[in-house]
C-alpha positions in Angstrom: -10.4 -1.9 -23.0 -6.5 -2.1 -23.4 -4.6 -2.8 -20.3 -2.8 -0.2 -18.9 1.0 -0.8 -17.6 0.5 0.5 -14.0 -2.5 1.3 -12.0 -1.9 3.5 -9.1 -4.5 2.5 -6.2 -4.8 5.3 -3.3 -6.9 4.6 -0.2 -8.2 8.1 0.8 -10.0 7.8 4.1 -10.9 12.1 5.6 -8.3 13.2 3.5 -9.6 16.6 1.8 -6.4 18.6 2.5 -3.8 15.8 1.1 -5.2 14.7 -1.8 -6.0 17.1 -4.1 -1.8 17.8 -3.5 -1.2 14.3 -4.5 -3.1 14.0 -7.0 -1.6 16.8 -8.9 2.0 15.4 -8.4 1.3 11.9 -9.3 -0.2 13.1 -12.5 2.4 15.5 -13.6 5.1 11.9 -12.9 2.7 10.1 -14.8 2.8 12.5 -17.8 6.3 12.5 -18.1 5.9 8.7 -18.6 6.2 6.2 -22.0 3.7 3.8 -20.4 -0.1 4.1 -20.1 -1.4 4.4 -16.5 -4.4 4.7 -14.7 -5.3 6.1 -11.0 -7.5 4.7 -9.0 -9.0 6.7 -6.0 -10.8 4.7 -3.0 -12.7 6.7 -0.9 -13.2 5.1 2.0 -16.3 5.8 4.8 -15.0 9.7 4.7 -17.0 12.0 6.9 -15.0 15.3 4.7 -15.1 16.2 1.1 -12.5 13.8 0.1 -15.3 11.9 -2.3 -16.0 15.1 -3.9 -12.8 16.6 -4.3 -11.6 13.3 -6.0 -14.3 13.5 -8.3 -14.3 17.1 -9.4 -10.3 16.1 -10.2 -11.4 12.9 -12.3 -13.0 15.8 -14.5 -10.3 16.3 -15.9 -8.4 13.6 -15.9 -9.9 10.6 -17.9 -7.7 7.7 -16.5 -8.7 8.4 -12.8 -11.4 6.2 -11.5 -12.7 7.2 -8.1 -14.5 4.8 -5.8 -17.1 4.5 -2.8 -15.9 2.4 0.0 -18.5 1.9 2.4 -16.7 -0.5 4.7 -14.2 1.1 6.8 -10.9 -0.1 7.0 -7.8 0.3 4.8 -7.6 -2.8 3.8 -10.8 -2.6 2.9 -10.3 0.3 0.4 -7.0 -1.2 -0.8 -8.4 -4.7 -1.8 -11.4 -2.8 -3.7 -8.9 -1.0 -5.7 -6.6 -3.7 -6.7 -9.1 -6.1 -7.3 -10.8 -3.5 -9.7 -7.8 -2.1 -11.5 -6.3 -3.6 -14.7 -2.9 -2.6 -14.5 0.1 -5.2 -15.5 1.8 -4.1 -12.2 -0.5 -2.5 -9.2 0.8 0.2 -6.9 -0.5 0.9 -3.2 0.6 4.2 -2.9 -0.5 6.3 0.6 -2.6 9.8 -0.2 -0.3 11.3 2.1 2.6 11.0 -0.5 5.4 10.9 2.2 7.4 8.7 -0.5 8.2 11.2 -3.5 6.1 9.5 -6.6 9.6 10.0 -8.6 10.7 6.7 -6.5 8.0 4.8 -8.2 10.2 4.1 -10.9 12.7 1.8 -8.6 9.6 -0.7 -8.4 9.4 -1.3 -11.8 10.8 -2.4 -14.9 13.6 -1.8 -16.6 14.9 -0.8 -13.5 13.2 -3.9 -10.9 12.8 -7.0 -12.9 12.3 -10.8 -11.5 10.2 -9.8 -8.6 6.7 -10.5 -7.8 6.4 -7.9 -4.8 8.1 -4.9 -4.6 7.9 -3.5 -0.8 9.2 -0.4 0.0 11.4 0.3 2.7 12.2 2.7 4.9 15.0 0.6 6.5 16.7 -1.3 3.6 20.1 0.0 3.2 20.3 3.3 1.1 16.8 4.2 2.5 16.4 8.0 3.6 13.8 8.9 6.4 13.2 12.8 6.4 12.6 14.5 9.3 11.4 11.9 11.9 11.2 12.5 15.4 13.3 10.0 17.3 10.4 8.6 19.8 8.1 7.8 16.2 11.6 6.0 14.3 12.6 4.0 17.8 8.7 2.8 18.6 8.3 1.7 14.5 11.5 -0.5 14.5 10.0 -1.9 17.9 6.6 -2.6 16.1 8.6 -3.8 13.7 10.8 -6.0 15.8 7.2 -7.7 17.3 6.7 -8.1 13.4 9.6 -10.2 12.4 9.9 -12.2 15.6 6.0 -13.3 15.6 5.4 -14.0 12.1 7.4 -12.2 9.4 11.3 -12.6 10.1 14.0 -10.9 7.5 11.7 -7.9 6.3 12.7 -5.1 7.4 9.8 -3.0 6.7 6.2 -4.3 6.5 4.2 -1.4 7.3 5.8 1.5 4.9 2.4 2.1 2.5 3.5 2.1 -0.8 4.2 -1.9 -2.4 4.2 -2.8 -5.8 2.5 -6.1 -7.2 2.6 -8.2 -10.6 -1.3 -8.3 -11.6 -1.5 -12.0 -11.4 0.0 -11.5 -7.8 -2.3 -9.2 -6.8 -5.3 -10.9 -7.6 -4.2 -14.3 -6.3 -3.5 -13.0 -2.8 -5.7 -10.1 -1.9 -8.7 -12.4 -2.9 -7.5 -14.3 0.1 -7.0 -11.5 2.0 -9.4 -11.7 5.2 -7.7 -8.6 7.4 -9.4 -5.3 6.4 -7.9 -2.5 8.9 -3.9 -1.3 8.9 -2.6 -4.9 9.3 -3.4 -6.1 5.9 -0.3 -5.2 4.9 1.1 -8.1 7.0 -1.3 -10.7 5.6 -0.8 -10.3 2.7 3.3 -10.5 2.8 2.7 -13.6 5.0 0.3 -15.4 2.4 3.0 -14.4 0.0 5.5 -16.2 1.8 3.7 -19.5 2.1 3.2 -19.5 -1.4 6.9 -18.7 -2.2 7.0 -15.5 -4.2 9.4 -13.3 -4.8 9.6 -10.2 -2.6 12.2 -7.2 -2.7 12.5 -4.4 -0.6 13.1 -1.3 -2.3 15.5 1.4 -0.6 13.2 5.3 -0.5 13.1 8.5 0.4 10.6 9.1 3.1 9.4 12.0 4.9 7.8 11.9 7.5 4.1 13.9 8.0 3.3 15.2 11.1 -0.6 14.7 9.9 0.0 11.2 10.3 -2.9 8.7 11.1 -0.6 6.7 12.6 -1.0 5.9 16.7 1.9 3.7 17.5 0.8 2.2 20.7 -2.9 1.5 20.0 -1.6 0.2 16.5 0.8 -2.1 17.7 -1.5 -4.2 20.0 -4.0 -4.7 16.8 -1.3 -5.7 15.3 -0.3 -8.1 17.9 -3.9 -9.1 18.0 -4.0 -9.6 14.2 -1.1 -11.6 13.5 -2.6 -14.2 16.2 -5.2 -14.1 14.3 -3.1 -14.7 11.1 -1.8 -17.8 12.8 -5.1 -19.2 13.7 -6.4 -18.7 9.9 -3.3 -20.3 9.1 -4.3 -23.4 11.5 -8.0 -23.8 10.3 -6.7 -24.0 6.9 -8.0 -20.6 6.0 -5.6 -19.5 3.5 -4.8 -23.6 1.7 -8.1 -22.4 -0.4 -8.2 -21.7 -3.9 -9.3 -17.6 -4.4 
């Protein structure tokens, strides 16, 4: 099979009244594209029809692959996907869409070159958040804070679901990957780090959902409790293995 320029990989975990909505924007974006594409759907451990719905859409659309996750976790679903697509680049892109798919383009070339990582950032200066309450923007720069002082310092935004990675990137760390809830994100960027690659935070629009899954206090102590164990990993020698 030829290898398709960008595969799309969204983690859908009870998301029946989202999806089907993002779906149908992120395919009309990727129509208006020159380059071949392919979406990748990961269903993970939903107790709704998200499976379902994904599948009756992949019907009629022959480059969208949708996937069973068993294991819950969204890291679990997002290392599934990556590891299966075949894109040249690999987008995480949240089933919530809260980033408008027409800022894909800024995370890839012509318009991004010499970058192994593309993160993208709701802080990075030109960034736009949409409609955020005040007590949800102050206790994400505090999480964020935590973030940079503990483990990751000078990004600005780890958490913001939708990255971009070169193919050989992606594969490389996310078979190293050994976090599989919300704080993969922060592995991964950290593994990257060690091994010296190139990272770029990309300036979006956001908007914020009031559907979010997000619950900042019980969120931030895993995280806490996660980068620890990041450290420890780090120690034992965890991540000086070859994938």
């Amino acid at each position: 099979m030829n290898t398709p320029f960008l595969s799309i990989v969204i983690p859908a975990h009870n998301e029946e009244s989202r999806l089907p909505r993002t779906l149908e924007q992120v395919f009309q974006f990727l129509e208006q594209q020159s380059y071949t594409s392919e979406v990748i759907v990961v269903e993970n451990s939903s107790t709704d029809r998200t499976f379902e719905l994904a599948q009756e859409f992949s019907h009629s659309r022959e480059n969208l692959i949708v996937l069973h996750e068993e294991r819950r976790g969204k890291g679990n679903a997002v290392q599934r996907g990556i590891l299966e697509a075949r894109g040249e680049y690999r987008f995480i892109c949240d089933a919530d869409l809260s980033m408008p798919i027409g800022e894909l383009s800024k995370f890839l070339p012509p318009t991004l070159t010499d970058f192994d990582i593309a993160i993208g950032s709701r802080e990075a200066p030109g960034a736009i958040r949409y409609n955020e309450p005040s007590y949800r923007h102050f206790g994400g720069r505090a999480v964020n804070l935590l973030i940079r002082m503990l483990i990751l310092p000078g990004i600005n935004d780890t958490q913001c679901g939708f990255k971009c990675f070169r193919a050989e990137t992606a594969e490389h760390l996310f078979r190293q990957q050994t976090l599989m809830g919300w704080s993969f994100d922060i592995e991964i960027l950290y593994l990257a780090r060690r091994k010296k690659l190139r990272m770029r935070e990309i300036p979006i629009q956001w908007y914020f959902d009031p559907e979010s899954k997000v619950r900042a206090v019980r969120d931030a102590l895993r995280m806490i409790s996660d980068i620890f164990r990041i450290h420890l990993n780090a120690l034992r020698g965890r991540y000086d293995l070859t994938p």
